[in-house]
Every structure is written in structure tokens, then in C-alpha cells.
C-alpha positions as CSV (number, residue, x, y, z in Angstrom):
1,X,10.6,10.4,9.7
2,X,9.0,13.6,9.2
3,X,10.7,16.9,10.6
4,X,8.8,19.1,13.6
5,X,10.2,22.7,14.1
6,X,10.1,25.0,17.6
7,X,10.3,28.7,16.5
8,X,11.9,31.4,18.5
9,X,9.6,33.3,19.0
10,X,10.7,37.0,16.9
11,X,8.3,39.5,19.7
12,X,11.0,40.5,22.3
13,X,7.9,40.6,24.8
14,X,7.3,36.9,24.3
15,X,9.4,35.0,26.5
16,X,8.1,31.7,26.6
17,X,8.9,28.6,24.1
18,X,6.5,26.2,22.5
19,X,8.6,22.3,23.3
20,X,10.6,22.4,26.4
21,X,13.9,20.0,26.0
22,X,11.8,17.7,28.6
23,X,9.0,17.0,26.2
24,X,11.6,16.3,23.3
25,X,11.8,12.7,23.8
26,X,7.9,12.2,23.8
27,X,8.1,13.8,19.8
28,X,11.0,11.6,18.8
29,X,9.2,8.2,20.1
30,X,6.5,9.5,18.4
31,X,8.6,9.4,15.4
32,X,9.4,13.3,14.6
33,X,12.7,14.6,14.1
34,X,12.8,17.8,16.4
35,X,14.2,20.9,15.1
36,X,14.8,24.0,17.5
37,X,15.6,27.3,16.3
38,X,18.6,28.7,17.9
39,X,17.8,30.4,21.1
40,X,14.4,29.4,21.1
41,X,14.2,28.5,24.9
42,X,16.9,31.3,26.4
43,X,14.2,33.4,27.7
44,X,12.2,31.0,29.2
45,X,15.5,29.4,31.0
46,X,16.0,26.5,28.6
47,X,19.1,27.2,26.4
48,X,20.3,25.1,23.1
49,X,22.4,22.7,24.7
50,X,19.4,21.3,26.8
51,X,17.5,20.6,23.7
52,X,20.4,19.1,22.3
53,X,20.6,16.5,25.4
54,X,17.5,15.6,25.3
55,X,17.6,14.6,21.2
56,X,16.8,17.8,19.2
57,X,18.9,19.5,16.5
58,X,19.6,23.1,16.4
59,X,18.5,25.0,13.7
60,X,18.3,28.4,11.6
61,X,15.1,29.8,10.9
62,X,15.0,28.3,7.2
63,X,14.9,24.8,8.6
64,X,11.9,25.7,11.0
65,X,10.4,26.9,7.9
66,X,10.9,23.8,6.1
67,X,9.6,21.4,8.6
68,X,6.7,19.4,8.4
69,X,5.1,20.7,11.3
70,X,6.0,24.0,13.1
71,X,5.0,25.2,16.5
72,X,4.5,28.3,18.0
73,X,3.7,30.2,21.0
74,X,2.3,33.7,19.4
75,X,0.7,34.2,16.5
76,X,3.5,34.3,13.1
77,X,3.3,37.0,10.6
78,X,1.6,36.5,7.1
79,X,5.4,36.5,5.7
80,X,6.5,33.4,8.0
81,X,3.2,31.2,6.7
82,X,4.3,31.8,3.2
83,X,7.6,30.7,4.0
84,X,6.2,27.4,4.9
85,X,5.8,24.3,3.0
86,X,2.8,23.9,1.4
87,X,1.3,20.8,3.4
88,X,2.6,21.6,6.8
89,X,0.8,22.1,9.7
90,X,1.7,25.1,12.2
91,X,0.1,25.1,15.4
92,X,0.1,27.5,17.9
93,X,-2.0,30.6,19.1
94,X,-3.0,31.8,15.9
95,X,-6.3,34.3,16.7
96,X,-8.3,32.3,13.9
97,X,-11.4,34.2,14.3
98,X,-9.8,38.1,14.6
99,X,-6.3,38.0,12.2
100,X,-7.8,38.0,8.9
101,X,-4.5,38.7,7.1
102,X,-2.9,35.5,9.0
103,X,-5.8,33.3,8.4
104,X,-5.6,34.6,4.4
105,X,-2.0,33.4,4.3
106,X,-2.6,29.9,5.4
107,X,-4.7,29.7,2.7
108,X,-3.1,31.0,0.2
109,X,0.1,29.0,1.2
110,X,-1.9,25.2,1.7
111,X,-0.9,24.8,5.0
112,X,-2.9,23.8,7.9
113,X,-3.5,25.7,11.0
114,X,-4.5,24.3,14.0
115,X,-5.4,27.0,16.7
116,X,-4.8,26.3,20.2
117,X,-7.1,28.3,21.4
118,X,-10.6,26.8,19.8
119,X,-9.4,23.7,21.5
120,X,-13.3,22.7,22.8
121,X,-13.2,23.5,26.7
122,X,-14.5,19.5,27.3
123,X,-13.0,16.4,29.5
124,X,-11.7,14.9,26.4
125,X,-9.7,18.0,25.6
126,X,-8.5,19.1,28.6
127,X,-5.3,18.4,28.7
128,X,-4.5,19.9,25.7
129,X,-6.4,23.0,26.9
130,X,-3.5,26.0,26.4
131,X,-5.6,28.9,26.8
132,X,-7.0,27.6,30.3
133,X,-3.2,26.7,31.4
134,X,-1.6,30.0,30.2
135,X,-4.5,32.0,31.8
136,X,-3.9,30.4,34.7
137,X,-0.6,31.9,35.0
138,X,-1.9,35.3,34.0
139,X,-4.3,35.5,36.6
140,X,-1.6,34.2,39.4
141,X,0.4,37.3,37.8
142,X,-2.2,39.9,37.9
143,X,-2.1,39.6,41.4
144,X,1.8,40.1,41.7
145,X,1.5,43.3,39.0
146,X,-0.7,44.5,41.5
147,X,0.9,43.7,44.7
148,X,4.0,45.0,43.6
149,X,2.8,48.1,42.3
150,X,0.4,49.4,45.1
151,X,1.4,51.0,47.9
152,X,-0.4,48.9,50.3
153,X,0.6,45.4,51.9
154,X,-1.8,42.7,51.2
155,X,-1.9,40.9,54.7
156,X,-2.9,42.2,57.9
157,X,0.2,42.5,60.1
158,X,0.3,43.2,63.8
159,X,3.6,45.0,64.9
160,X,5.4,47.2,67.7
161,X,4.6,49.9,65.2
162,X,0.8,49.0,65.2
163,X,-1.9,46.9,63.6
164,X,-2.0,47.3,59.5
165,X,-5.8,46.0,58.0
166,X,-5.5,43.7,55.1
167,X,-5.6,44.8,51.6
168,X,-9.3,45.0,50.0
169,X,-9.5,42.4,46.6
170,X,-12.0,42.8,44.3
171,X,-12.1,40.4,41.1
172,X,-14.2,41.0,38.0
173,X,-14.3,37.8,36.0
174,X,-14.7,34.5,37.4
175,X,-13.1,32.2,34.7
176,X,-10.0,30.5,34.8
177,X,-7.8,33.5,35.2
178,X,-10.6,35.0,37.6
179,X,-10.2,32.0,40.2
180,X,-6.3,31.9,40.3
181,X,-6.7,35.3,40.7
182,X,-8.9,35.5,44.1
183,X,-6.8,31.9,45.0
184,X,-3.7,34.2,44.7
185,X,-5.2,37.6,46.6
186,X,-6.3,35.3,49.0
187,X,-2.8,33.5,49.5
188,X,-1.0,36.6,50.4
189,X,-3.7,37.8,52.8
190,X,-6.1,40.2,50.9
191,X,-9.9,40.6,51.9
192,X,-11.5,39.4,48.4
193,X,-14.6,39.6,46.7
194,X,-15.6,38.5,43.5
195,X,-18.0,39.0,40.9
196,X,-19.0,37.2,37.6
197,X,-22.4,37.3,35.7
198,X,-23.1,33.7,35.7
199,X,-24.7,33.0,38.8
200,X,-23.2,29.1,39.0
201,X,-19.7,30.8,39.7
202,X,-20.8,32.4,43.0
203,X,-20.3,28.5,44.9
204,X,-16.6,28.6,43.0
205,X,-16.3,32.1,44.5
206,X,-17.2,31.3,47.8
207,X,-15.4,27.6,47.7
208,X,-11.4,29.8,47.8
209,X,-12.9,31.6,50.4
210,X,-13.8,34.9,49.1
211,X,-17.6,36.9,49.0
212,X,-19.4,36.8,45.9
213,X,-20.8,40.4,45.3
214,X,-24.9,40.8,44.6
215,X,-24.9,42.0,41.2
216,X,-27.3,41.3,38.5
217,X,-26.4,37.7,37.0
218,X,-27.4,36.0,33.4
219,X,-26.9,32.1,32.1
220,X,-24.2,31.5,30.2
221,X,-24.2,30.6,26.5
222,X,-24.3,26.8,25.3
223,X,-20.4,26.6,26.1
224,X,-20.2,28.0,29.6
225,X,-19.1,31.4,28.6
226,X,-20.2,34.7,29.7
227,X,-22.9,36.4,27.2
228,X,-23.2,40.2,26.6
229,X,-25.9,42.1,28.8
230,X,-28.2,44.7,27.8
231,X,-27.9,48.0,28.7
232,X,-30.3,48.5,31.5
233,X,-28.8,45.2,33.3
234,X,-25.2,46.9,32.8
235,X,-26.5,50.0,34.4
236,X,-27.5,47.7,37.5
237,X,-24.4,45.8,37.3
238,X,-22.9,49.5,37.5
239,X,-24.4,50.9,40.5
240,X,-24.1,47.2,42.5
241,X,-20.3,47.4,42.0
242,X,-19.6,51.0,42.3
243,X,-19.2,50.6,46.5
244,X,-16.6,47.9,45.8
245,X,-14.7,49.6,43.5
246,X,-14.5,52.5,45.3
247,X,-13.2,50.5,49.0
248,X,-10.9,48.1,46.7
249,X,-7.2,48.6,46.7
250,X,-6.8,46.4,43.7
251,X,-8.6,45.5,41.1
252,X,-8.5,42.5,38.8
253,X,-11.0,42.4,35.6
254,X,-11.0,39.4,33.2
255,X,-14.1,39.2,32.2
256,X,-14.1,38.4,27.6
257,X,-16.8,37.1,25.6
258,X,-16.1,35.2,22.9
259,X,-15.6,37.6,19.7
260,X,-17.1,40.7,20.8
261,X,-15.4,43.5,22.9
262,X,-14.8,43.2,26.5
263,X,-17.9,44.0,28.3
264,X,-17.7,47.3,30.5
265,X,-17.6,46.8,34.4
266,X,-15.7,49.9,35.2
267,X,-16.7,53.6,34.2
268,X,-14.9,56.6,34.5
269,X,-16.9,58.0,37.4
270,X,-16.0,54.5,39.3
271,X,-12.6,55.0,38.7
272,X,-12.9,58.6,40.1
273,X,-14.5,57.4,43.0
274,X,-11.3,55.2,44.2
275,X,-9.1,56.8,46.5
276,X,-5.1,57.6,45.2
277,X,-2.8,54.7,45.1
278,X,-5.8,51.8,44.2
279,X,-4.1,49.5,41.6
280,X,-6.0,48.3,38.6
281,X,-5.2,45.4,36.3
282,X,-7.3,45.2,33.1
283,X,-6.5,41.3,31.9
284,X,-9.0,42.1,28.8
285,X,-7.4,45.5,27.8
286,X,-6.5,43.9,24.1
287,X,-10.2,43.3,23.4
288,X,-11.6,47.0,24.4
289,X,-11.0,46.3,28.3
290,X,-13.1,46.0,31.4
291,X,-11.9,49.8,32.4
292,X,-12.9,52.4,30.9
293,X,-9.6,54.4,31.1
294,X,-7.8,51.4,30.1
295,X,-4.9,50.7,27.1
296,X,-3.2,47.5,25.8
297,X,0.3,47.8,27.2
298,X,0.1,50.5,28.8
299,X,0.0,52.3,32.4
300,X,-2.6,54.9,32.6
301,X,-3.1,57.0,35.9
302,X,-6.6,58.4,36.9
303,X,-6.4,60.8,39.8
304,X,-3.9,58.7,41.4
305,X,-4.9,55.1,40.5
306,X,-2.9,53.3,38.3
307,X,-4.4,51.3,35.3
308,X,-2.3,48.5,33.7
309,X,-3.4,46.9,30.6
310,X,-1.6,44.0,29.8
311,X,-1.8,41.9,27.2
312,X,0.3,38.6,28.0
313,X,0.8,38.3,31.4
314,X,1.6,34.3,31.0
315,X,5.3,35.7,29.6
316,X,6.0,37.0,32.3
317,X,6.4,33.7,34.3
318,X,8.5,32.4,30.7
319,X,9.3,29.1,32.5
320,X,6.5,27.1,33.8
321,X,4.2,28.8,31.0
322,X,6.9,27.1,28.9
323,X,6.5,24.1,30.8
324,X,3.0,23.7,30.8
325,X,2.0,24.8,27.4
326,X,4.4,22.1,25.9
327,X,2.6,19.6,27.8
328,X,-0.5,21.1,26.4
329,X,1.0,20.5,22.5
330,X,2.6,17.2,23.5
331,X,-0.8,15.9,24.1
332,X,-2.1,17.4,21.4
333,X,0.4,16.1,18.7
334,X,-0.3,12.9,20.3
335,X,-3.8,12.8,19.6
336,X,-2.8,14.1,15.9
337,X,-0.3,11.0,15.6
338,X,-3.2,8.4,16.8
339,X,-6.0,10.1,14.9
340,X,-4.3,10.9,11.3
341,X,-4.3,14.3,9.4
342,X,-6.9,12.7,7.3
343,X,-9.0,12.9,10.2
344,X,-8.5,16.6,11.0
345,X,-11.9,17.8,9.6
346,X,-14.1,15.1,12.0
347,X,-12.1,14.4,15.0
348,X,-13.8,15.9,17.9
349,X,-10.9,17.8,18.7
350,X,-9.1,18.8,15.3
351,X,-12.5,19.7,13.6
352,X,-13.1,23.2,16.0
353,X,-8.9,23.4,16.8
354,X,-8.1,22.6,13.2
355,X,-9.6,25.7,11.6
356,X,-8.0,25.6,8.3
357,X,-6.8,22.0,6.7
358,X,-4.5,21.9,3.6
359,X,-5.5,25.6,2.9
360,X,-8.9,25.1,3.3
361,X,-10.8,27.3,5.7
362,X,-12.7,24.6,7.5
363,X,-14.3,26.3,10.7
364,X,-17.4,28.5,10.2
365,X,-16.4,31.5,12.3
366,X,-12.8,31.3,10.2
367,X,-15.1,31.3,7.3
368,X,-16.7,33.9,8.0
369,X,-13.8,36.1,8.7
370,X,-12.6,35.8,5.5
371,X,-16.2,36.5,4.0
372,X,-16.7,33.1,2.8
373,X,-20.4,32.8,1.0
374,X,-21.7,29.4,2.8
375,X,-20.5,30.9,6.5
């Protein structure tokens, strides 16, 4: 039997825990002994002695390190991957294509890294898909950041004290996040509208009952993702959302492409234009943001409109995050037991998830982070 290690996680912001103790038994019929760190699951709800019902040992930190395989939820320092064994695998979000000095420690060290999120967005691999199950949850809590911050209610009530109109939606970003977003908004009673620049999102829009807003719209890139705009269209993207921005009392962006900043689909002079008390929550604040007045982690107020920019929403709902991004790695490890590390670099999974095998940096965008000559 080989050894697989859950980490507690060391970032007091990140609640959640990579194995819940219901997953445990899945590992150990698979054949791994399953070592938790101490403490692992207390913020997500799921304390030591659960873990030790369900079949796992309790651990320090040195005998995560020296496991065989090691999960993760956020991405480990340099100093923890060269604390590993050499040979091991540590899977987890890892930013392969952005955190050079991580991605330069797995190599140096000989470990592999498997990176959740270049898991291929295809049928075979969705259920091992932990980006789209953790943005999931952060679009479902974007909504509550924003309900629970503005000071208006989000469904139209009819009272003794008088009829109160519904709460005006507007969602930039149509992905994953983007639709549990409106699905949410549109739960708790909002009036929501919607906007994405592929144009094959407006029936998705429409299908959860919101109104897709006429704004200039482009194809998507070969795997369904959003592709950056030039500036003329942005200025017509501009002045086609300006009116909604200014009626909307909250906002949700989430609109990323794929290694390059967040694209721009609120200026300062939109912001201006909102009236005091609008709420705004920037889900792609860490890559530049959708706002203009934007921060990562931080609360900025614009002439009375309040700007969040958070950065991992999914923590904030610690235990079903938990839950479902376990199921994510369970299936994951599963396909890695079937398939065979020696099949890492050609699998149809492992060889885009897989981005550096026994410290080799195997995927070309990993490559050419690190300045690799053949990227």
C-alpha cells in the first residue's frame, strides 16, 4: 500500500478540505492508506474523529509531506513541494500557467503535479471537473454577498405598508459561475438580465428565465471560452451596457479569459452613473477585474456603491465545496489508479491536468512559463 496525504490547508481564508471522511473509504478500496493532517476538515465541519471512523489516520504535517500522493485545495508554497518526496504526486489547484516559482519547485524537487484546473472541460472529464463545481458555488455566493450587502430586498413584496418593486440583476459573464448566478438572483425574486459575448449563451440566458442584453457578441475560441475583443467592439460593448448598469442594484461580473487579464465591462464613468447603495461583485477581481474601481479582497466604495472583489468565494460555503470537490478528486484518483502513472503524459485526461510528470514540465503553456526553448 502506498500512503495518500489531505493537507490542512495553512491560508486562514481557505476553509474548505480536499477528502471529506465520506470519500475515505473509496481511497482505501482503492488501495491507499489515507493520512489526514490534524484539523484538516474543522473549518469545513468535518473534524478528526470523522476521518478516523471512516478509516484514515491522523497525522502531523511531516507525514503529509512524506506521502506518496498529497492533495490540496489551494495552491502550496515552493517550501512545502520541496518538502515532498521526490516521486510523489500533489494534486490540487496549483495555477500551473501563472506561479512560476511553484511550478519551478516541482521541478526542481521530481515530483509530479497534476492541476485541477486544466482538467479538459469535455464529457469524459466532467466529473472530475473542480473548477466548474467550485465556481458553481461562487456564483450561488455572489448573489448572497450581494443580497446581504445592499440595501434593497430582492423580491417584490406587497404589504399594508405598500408595494416594494423587485430588485434589478444584471450578470456579466455567462459561464458556469454566470448561470448559478442569474439561477440564484432569479430564486430570491430579482429582475435579471444577463450578458456574455458569445452569442450561443443568450438561449442559456433566457432558458433560467432572465433577458439577454443586445450587446456586441464574438465566437468563442476552440474550447468554448470567451476571446479578448478589440477596442472599438469594447467601446460598443460599453455604451450597450451603460443603461443597465446604471438601473442595476447589483451587479455580478465573471467574465475571465484564459491567461490574459479580465476583460473590462465596467468603467469608471459607469460606475458613476449608478445611483448610491448599487452593490457590485467583481468574481474576476484577482486577474485585473471586470470593474474598473475594483481590488482583490477588498471593498471599494464609488460615490456610494460598494465594490467587492473577492477572490474565493467557494470558501465561503466550506462544506459542500468540501463535499463536492472531493468527489471531483475521488474520480480523479480513480481514473489515475485504472490508467497508471506511466500513462500520465498520454491519457486524455492526465496529459493537459498532469502538467509536470516526475519533474518534468510536460504541458506547453507550463513550459513556457518557465521559459522552456521548445515551448
Amino acid at each position: 500500500m502506498s500512503n495518500l496525504g489531505i493537507r490542512s490547508e495553512p491560508d486562514s481564508q481557505e476553509h474548505r478540505v480536499a477528502i471529506v471522511p465520506q470519500s475515505v473509504a473509496q481511497l482505501t478500496e482503492l488501495g491507499w492508506d489515507v493520512i489526514v493532517e490534524s484539523g484538516a476538515g474543522d473549518a469545513a465541519g468535518f473534524p478528526d474523529s470523522q476521518y478516523v471512523e471512516a478509516g484514515a489516520t491522523v497525522g502531523d504535517s511531516a507525514a503529509i509531506a512524506a506521502c506518496e500522493i498529497v492533495l490540496v485545495v489551494s495552491p502550496p508554497s515552493a517550501q512545502f513541494i520541496g518538502g515532498l518526496t521526490r516521486g510523489a504526486i500533489i494534486a490540487g489547484f496549483l495555477e500551473p500557467y501563472l506561479n512560476k516559482d511553484l511550478m519551478e519547485a516541482c521541478v526542481k524537487s521530481g515530483v509530479t503535479a497534476i492541476a485541477v484546473e486544466a482538467i479538459p472541460r469535455t464529457t469524459l472529464a466532467q466529473s472530475m471537473d473542480a473548477l466548474s463545481s467550485q465556481t458553481n458555488i461562487a456564483g450561488y455566493a455572489a448573489v448572497l454577498l450581494a443580497c446581504q450587502d445592499a440595501p434593497k430586498l430582492m423580491p417584490m413584496m406587497v404589504t399594508a405598508a405598500g408595494t416594494i418593486a423587485p430588485a434589478r440583476a444584471l450578470i456579466l459573464g455567462v459561464g458556469v459561475a454566470g448561470l448559478q448566478a442569474i439561477a440564484t438572483a432569479k430564486r430570491l425574486g430579482a429582475v435579471v438580465h444577463a450578458y456574455d459575448i458569445r452569442p450561443e449563451t443568450a438561449e442559456q440566458v433566457e432558458s433560467l428565465g432572465a433577458k439577454f442584453v443586445a450587446a456586441p457578441t464574438a465566437s468563442a475560441d476552440a474550447g468554448g471560452y470567451a476571446v479578448e475583443v478589440e477596442a472599438d467592439t469594447q467601446a460598443r460593448q460599453h455604451e450597450a451596457l451603460a443603461p443597465f448598469v446604471a438601473e442595476a442594484d447589483i451587479i455580478v461580473t465573471t467574465a475571465q479569459i484564459p491567461g490574459r487579464p479580465a476583460p473590462l465591462l465596467i468603467t469608471d464613468e459607469m460606475v458613476a452613473s449608478m445611483r448610491p447603495g448599487a452593490v457590485i461583485v467583481d468574481m474576476a477581481a484577482a486577474t485585473g477585474g471586470n470593474v474598473a474601481p475594483s481590488q482583490p479582497d477588498e471593498i471599494v466604495t464609488v460615490g456610494g456603491v460598494r465594490i467587492h472583489g473577492p477572490t474565493n468565494l467557494a470558501a465561503q460555503m466550506p462544506g459542500d465545496a468540501s463535499r463536492m470537490y472531493s468527489r471531483n478528486l475521488v474520480t480523479l484518483l480513480k481514473r489515475l489508479h485504472a490508467e497508471g502513472t506511466e500513462n500520465l503524459r498520454t491519457d486524455a485526461i492526465f496529459e493537459e491536468a498532469a502538467v509536470i510528470v516526475d519533474g518534468e514540465a510536460h504541458h506547453p503553456r507550463t513550459r513556457s512559463l518557465l521559459g522552456m526553448e521548445d515551448a
